[in-house]
N, C-alpha and C positions, 0 to 999 in steps of 0.2 A: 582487394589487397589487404593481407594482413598486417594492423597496426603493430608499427616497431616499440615494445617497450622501452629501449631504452637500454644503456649500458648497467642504471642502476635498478633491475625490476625487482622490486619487491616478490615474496615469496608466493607460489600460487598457493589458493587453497588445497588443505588436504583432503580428497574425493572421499579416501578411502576411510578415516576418520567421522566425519560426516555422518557416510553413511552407517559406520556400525552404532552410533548413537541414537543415530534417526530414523534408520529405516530394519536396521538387521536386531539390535536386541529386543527381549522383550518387550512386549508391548510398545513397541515405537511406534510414531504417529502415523510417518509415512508411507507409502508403500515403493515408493523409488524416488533415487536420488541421483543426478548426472550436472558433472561439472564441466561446459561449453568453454572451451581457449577463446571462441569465439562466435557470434553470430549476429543478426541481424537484428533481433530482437527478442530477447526471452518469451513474452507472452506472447506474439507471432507464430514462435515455433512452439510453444505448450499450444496452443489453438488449432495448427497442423496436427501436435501428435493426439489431441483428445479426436478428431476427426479420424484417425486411425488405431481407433477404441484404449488408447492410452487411461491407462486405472487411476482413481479417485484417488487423489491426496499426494498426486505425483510432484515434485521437485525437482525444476532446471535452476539452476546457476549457469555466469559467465564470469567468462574473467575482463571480456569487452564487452560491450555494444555497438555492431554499427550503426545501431540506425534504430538507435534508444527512444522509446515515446512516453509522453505525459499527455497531460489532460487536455484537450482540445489540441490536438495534434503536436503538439509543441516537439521540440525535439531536445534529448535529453542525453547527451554523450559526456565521457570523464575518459583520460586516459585509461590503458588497462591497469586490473590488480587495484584499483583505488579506492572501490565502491564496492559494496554486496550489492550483486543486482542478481533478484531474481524473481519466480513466478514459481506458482501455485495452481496446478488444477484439482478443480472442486467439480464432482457430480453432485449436485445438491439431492436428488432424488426426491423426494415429498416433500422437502423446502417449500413453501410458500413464497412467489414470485412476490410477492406483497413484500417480504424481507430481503430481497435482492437489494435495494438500496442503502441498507444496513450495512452491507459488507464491507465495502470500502470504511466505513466509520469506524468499524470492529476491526478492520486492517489496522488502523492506523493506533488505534489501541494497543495492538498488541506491536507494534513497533514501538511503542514507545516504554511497552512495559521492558521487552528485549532489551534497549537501549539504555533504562534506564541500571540495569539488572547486569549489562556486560560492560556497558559505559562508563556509568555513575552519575551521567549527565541528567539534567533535569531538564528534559522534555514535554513538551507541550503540544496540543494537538490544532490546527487552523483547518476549521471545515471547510470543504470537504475531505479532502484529499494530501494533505500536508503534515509533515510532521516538525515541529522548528526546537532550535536551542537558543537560547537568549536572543530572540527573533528572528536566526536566519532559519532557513529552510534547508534541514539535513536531510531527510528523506521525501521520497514522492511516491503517491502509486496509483496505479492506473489498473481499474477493474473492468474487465470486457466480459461477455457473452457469446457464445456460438449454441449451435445446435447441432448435434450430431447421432446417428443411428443408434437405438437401444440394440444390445447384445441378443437380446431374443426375439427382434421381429422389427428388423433391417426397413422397414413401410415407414417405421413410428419413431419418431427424431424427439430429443428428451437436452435439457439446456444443461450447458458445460459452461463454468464459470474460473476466467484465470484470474488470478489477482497477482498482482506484478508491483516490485516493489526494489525503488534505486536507495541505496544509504551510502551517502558519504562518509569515507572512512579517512583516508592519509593526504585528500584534495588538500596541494594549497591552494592561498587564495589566487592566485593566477590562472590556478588550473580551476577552480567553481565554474558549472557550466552555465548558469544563470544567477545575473545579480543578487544580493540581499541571500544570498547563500550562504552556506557554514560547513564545516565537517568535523570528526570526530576529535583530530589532530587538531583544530584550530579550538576547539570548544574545550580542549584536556581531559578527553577523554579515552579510549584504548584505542588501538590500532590496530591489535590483531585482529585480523579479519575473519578469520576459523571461529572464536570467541564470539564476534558479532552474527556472525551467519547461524552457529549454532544457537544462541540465546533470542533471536529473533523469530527461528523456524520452530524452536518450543514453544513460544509465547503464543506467534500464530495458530499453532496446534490445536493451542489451550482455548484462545481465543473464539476461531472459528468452530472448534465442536461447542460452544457456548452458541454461538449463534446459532448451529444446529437445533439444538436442544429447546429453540423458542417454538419450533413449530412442534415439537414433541409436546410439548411443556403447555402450550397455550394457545396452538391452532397456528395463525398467521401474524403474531405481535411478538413486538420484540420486548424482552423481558425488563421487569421495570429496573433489576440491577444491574443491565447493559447499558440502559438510557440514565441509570443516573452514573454508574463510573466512566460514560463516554462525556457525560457533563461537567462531571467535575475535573477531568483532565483538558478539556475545550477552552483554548483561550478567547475561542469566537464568542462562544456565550458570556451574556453581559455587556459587552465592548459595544460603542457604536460606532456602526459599519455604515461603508458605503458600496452597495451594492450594481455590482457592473452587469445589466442585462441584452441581451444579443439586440441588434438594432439601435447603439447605442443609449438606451433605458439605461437610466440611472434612479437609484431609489436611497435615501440615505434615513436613518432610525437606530432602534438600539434591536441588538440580537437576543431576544430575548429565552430564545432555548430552541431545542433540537425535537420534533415530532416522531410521532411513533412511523412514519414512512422514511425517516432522514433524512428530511426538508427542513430548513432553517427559518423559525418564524422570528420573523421582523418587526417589530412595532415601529412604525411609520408614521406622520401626521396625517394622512387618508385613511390609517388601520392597520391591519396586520398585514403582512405578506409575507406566504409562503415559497420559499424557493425548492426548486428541488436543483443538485448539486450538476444535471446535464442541464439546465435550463442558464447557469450563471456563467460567467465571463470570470469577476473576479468580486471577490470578497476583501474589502482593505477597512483600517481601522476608517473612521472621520476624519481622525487627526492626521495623519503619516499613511503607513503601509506594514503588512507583515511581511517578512522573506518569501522569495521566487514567485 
């Protein structure tokens, strides 16, 4: 059943716009862009269409989600029209799987550069996967994996990479879909949502042919000016954390930087530990919590 906007629905985004910026002029990043009234879940269905040989660097938007996902299942819905919610598929090709857990990091980067760039907001990054403003939690995203058929010999299956990405735009707080949350509107930052979609899906552009370029550039390492400007925009780094391990594992230290895999190394009173970002529950300060 399709969610009812609403007598008051904000504007949809403009499709066509969009794309002659992003996909139709020169040199634009993308190679296609489609904007969904609705569906089930953007990265879901960019995962169905990479499976149906859909091209590198493709671009879904929605204007809902029904059945929105974050990180360990969580569920991640806003009325429509409120949020840019969208996904990214990436054929890595000679990518080094070694840097697959970079991506999410480098997403989140480039969310914030967008944000900071259409917004004005000063955004901050919570590893892994978080993006916050004065410590709630305005964006989320959620990077998956599939495998699907190479174009020239249908036997040999090669990794499709979507990375999916909710921002809060005009939420009020009534409407925030999980506590310690924020949105653009609440932070005084912009609303148009065309503004935030475009300034994000450039950033990402920019961002992920960077991460590209580390296997070009350096074999399977991530390049050492992605590990320090993913550091110096990390509020995690520095801070001491209490870290939420599956089995109820708790570990508490200070976050002392982010590794060349995108594991968060801990200094702990046992030692170091590393985490890697599928291996945690949750990440919070010592003292309190950050957003979502």
């Amino acid at each position: 059943m399709h969610a009812d906007p609403g007598p008051e629905s904000p504007r949809p985004l403009d499709a066509d716009a969009l794309r002659r910026e992003l996909v139709e002029r020169p040199g634009a990043p993308y190679t296609s862009l489609e904007v969904l009234e609705e569906v089930g879940s953007t990265n879901a269905e960019a995962m169905r269409r990479a499976g149906l040989g859909a091209a590198d660097r493709g671009v879904l938007l929605a204007e809902y989600q029904a059945s929105g996902r974050g990180r360990l299942g969580r569920t991640w819905t806003a009325p429509p029209r409120t949020q840019v919610v969208v996904s990214v598929l990436l054929r890595p090709g000679s990518v080094s799987p070694t840097l697959f857990g970079w991506l999410p990091l480098v997403t989140g980067l480039a969310i914030r550069d967008g944000l900071v760039a259409a917004g004005g907001v000063d955004a901050t990054l919570k590893w892994p996967n978080d993006v916050l403003v004065d410590g709630g939690k305005i964006a989320g995203i959620l990077s998956e994996m599939t495998t699907v058929p190479s174009e020239g010999d249908f036997e040999l299956r090669l990794p499709a990479l979507v990375v999916g990405v909710g921002i809060n735009v005009t939420l009020t707080r009534e409407q925030l879909p999980v506590p310690h949350a924020t949105s653009l509107a609440l932070s005084g930052g912009t609303t148009d949502r065309d503004v935030v979609a475009r300034a994000v899906l450039e950033a990402l552009a920019h961002r992920h042919e960077q991460w590209r370029r580390c296997e070009r550039g350096s074999g399977s390492t991530i390049s050492d000016e992605l590990m320090a400007e993913y550091s110096a925009a990390c509020s995690t780094v520095g801070a001491e954390v209490r870290v939420e391990l599956p089995g109820d594992v708790v570990r508490t230290g200070r976050a002392a930087r982010v590794d060349r895999e995108g594991r968060l190394v801990v200094v702990t009173p046992d030692g170091e530990l590393s985490v890697a970002a599928g291996d945690v529950t949750h990440v919070r300060p010592a003292a309190g919590r950050w957003g979502g």
